[in-house]
C-alpha positions in Angstrom: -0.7 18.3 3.7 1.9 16.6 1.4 3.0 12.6 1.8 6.5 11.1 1.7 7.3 7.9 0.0 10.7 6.4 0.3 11.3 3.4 -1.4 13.3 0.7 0.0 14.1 -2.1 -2.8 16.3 -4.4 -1.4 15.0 -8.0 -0.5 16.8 -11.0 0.4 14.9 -13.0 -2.1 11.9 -12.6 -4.2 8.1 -13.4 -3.4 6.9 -15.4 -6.1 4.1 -12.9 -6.6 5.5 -9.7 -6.3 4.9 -7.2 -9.1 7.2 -3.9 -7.0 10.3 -3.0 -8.5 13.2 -4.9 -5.9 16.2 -5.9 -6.1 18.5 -8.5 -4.1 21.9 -7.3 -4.6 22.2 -5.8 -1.1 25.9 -5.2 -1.5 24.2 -1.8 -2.9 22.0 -0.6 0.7 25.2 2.1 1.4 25.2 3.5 -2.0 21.7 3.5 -2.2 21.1 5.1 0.9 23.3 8.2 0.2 21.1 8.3 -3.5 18.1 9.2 -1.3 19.6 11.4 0.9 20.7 13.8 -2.2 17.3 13.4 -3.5 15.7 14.1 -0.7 17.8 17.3 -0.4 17.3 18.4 -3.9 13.6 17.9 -4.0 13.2 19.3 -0.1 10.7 21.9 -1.0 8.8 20.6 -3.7 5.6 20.5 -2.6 4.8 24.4 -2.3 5.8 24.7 0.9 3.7 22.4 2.9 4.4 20.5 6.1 4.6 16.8 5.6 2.0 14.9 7.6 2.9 11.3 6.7 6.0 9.5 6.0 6.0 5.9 4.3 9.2 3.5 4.2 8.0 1.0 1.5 9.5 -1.7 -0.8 10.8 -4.3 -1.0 11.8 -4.9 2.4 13.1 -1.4 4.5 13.5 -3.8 7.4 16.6 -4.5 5.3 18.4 -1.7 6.0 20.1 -1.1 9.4 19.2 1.2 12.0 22.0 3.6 11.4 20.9 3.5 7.4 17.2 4.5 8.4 18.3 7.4 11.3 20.6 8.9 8.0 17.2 8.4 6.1 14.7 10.4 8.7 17.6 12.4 9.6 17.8 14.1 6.4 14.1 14.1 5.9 13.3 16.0 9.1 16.3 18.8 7.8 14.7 19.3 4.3 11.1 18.9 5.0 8.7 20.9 7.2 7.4 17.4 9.3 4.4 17.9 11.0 4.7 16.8 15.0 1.9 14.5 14.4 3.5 12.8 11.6 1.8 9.1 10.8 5.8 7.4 10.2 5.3 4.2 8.9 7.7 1.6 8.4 7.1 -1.8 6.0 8.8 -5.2 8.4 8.9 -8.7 7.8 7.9 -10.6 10.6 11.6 -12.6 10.5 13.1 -9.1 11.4 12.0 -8.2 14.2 13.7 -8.3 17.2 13.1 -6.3 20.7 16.6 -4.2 20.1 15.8 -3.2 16.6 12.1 -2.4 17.3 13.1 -0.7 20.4 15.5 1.8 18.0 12.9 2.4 15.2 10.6 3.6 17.9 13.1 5.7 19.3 13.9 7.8 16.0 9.8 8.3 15.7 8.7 5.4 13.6 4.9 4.8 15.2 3.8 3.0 13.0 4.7 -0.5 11.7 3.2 -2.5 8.3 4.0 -6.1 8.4 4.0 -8.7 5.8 2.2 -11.7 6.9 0.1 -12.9 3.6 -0.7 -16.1 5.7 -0.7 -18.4 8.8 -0.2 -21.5 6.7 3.9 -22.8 6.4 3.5 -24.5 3.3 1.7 -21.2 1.9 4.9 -19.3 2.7 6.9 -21.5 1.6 5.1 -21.8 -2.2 5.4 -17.9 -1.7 9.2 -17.7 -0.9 8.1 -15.8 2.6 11.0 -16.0 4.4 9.2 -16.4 8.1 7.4 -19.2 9.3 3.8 -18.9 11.3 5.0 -18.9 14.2 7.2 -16.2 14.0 4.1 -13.6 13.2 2.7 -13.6 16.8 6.0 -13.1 18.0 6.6 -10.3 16.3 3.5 -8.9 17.0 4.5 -8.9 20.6 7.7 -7.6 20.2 6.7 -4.6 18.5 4.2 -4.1 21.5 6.9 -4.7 23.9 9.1 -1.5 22.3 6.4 0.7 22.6 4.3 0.2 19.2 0.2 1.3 19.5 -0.3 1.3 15.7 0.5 -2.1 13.6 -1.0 -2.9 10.3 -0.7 -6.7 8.6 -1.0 -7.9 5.5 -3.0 -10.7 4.0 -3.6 -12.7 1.3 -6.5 -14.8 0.1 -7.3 -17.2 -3.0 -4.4 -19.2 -3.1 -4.3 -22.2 -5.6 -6.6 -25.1 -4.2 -7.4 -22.8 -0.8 -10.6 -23.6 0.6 -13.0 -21.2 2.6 -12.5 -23.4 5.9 -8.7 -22.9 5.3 -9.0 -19.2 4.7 -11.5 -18.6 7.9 -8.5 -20.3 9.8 -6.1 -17.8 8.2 -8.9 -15.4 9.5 -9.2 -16.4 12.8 -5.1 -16.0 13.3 -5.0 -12.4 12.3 -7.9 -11.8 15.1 -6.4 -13.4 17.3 -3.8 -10.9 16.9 -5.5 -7.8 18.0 -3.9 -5.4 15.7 -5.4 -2.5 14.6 -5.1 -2.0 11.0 -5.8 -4.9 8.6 -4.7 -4.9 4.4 -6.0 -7.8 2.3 -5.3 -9.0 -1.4 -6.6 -11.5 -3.6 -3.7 -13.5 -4.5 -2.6 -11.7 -8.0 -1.2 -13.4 -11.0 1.0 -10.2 -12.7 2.7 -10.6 -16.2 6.7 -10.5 -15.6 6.8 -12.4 -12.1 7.8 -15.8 -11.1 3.6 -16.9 -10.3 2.2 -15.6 -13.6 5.1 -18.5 -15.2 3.7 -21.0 -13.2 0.4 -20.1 -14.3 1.7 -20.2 -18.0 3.2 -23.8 -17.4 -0.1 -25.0 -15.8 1.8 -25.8 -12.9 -1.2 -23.5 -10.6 -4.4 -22.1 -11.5 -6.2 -19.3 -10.6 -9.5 -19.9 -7.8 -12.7 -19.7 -9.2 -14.5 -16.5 -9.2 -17.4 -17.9 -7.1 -15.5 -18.9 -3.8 -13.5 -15.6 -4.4 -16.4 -13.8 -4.1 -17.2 -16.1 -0.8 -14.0 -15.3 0.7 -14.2 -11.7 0.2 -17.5 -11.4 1.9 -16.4 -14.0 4.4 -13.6 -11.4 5.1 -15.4 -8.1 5.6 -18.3 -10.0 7.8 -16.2 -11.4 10.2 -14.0 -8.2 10.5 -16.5 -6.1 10.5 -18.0 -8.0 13.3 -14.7 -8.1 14.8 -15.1 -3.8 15.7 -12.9 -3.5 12.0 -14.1 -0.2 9.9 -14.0 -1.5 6.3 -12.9 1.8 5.0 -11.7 0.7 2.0 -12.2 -2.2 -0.7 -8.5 -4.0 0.7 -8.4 -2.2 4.0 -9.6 -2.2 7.7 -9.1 -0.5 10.8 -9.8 -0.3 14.2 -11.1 3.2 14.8 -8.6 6.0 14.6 -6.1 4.0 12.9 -7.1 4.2 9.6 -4.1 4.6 7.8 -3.2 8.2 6.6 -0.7 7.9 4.1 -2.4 5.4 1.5 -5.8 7.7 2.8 -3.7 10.6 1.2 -3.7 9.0 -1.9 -7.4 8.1 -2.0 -8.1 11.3 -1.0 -6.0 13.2 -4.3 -3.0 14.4 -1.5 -0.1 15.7 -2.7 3.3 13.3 -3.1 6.9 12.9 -3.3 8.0 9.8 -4.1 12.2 9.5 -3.7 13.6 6.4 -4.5 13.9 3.9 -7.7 10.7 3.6 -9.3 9.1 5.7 -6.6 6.3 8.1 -7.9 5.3 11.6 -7.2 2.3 13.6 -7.8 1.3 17.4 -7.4 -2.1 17.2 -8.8 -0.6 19.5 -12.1 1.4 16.5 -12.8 2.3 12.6 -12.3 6.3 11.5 -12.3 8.0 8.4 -11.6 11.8 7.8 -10.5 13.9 5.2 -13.4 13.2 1.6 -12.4 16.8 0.4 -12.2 18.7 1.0 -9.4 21.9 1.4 -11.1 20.8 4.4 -13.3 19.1 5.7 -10.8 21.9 6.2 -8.3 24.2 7.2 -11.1 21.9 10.0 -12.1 21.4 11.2 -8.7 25.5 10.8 -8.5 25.3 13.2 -11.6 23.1 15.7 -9.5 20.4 14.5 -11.9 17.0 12.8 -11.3 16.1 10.1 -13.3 12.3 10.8 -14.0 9.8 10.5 -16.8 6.4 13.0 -16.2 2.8 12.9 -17.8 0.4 16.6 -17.3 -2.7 15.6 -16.3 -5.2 16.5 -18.4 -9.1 17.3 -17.1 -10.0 14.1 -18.3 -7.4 12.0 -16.5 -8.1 13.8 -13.3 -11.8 12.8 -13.8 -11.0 9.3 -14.5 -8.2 9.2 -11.3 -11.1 10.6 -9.2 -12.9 7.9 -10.1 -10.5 5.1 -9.5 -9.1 6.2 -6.0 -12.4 8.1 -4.4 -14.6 5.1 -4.9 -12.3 3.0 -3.4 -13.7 3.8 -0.1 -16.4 4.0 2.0 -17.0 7.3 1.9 -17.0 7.0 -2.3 -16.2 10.6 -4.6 -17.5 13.4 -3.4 -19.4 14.9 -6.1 -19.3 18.5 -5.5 -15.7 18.3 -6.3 -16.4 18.0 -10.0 -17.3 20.1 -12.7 -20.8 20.4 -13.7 -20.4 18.6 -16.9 -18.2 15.8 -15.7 -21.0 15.3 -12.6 -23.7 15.2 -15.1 -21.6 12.6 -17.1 -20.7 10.4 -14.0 -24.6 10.3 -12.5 -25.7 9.7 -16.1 -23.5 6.6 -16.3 -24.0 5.8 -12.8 -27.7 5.3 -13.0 -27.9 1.8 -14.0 -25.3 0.7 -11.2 -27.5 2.7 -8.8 -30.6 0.7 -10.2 -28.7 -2.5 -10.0 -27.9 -1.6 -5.8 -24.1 -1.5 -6.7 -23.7 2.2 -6.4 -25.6 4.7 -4.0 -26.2 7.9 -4.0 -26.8 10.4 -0.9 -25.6 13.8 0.3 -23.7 14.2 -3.0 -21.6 11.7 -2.5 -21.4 8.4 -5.0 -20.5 5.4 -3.1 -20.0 1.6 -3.9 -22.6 -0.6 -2.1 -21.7 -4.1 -0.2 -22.8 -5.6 -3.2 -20.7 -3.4 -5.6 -17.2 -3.8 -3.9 -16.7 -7.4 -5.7 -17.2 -5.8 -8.8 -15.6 -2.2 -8.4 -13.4 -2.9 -11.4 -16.7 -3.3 -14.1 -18.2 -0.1 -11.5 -15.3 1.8 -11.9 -15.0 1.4 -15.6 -18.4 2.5 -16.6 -17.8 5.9 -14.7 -14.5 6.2 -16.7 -14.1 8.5 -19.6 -12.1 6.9 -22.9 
């Protein structure tokens, strides 16, 4: 079963940390809109026929569109896609969003499932990460989204934040249980080349958090989840059971994908494509009856590598029957000494990382690789 990604770039301002292609000019949502309904048109039946079992409204900030923007948006989905009735329909929020009416009419159209951006609990953390809600608002929302008839709500978190102490982060902890949701995404505060936080870095105005309470905070995070009735089914994710979520599971799992949108990717396991990052070509090329796309085959050795990068993300690791005898030989051979070392284990034909192996997937991971 095939996923749909829909990207949604507009933000009212920029997160100091943020890496995604957005944009604020949101004079453009109209125009932008009617771009992704041609393209979802035109690429309708690209993925051989198969139903579509997820549907993901990312960005940016979707939240940012109005409700009659996102019923023209599923509308034309649901015409040139074969949806199937169980559909996971997820929608990215900000917590300064919602209110009961518009909640109330996302549920309505089928959304049932809602990601929300909290990062933190802490104001002055927001603030120093241009969030435009405050703490308080995040429980609100929480409750509002209940209130309209949401079961499925995922959060967001962040950790390692310049001069953040464990203490501080077990607070920011405690919130997010206190919260009852059922799904539960968590990142290590990331300094990417080309944002607003990797200048600061430059200028010495904010350093990065040593490795060592890193490493604390992680662990701190999946035992007190874990103890909390969370599945840790991947290295950034958690979930209640039966709300793991499907979509990003799709991708873990090598799952077909259309990607419509500016900078929005696609994948049909043959090959790999991504939309023009500019919204202004973009909806000019689509205005042409053209899609703006660049496209890489992947090679035997690329899906090997890919494989390795996305299966032993989680728990259940890469399935090594799936492989071809010589690229199983090669991936046991070099995953020996990570098996020796307890980062890696090996059972049922499966390769999986260990407890101890998830802080240091990335070194894992790039032994595995071929070059």
């Amino acid at each position: 079963m095939a996923g749909l990604y829909i990207h949604i770039p507009f933000c009212s301002s920029r997160c100091v940390y943020c890496g995604f292609y957005s944009t604020t000019g949101l004079e453009l949502r109209e125009r932008y809109v009617d771009a992704i309904c041609r393209e979802l048109e035109v690429r309708g039946e690209k993925v051989e026929g198969e139903k579509v079992s997820t549907i993901y409204l990312g960005g940016g900030t979707p939240s940012q569109l109005s409700i009659q923007q996102l019923e023209r948006i599923l509308t034309t989905i649901y015409i040139y896609n074969k949806v199937e009735g169980t559909a996971e329909v997820t929608i990215e929020m900000n917590p300064d969003d919602v209110n009961l009416e518009f909640a109330k009419a996302l549920f309505a159209m089928g959304i049932n499932r809602v990601s929300m951006g909290v990062q933190t609990f802490n104001d002055e953390r927001l603030r120093f990460l241009h969030r435009r809600h405050n703490a308080s608002q995040v429980p609100q929302a929480v409750d509002t989204l209940f209130k309209a008839g949401f079961r499925n709500i995922s959060i967001d978190l962040m950790y390692g934040f310049p001069n953040q102490t464990l203490e501080e982060w077990e607070a920011d902890i405690d919130k997010a249980l206190e919260l009852d949701v059922e799904h539960i995404s968590t990142y290590c505060l990331m300094y990417e080349e080309g944002t607003a936080l990797y200048k600061l870095l430059e200028q010495g105005k904010v350093s990065e958090i040593d490795e060592e309470l890193e490493r604390k905070m992680y662990y701190t995070l999946i035992n007190r989840l874990e103890s909390a009735g969370y599945d840790h089914y991947e290295i950034s994710n958690f979930a209640r059971p039966g709300y793991r979520s499907r979509h990003n599971s799709s991708y873990w799992r090598g799952i077909p994908y259309i990607g419509i949108g500016a900078a929005a990717h696609s994948f049909d396991i043959r090959t790999r494509s991504w939309n023009v990052a500019d919204i202004h070509q973009y909806m000019q090329a689509i205005e042409r009856g053209e899609r703006p796309f660049e496209e890489e085959v992947i090679d035997i050795d690329t899906r090997y590598n890919d494989a390795i990068t996305v299966a032993l993300r989680t728990k259940e690791g890469l399935d090594l029957t799936t492989l071809p005898d010589d690229q199983r030989q090669y991936c046991i051979a070099n995953a020996k000494r990570h098996i020796d070392a307890q980062l890696l284990k090996l059972a049922d034909n499966h390769l999986a990382l260990t407890k101890e192996g998830l802080f240091v997937s990335d070194m894992v991971m790039s032994d595995l690789m071929k070059v």
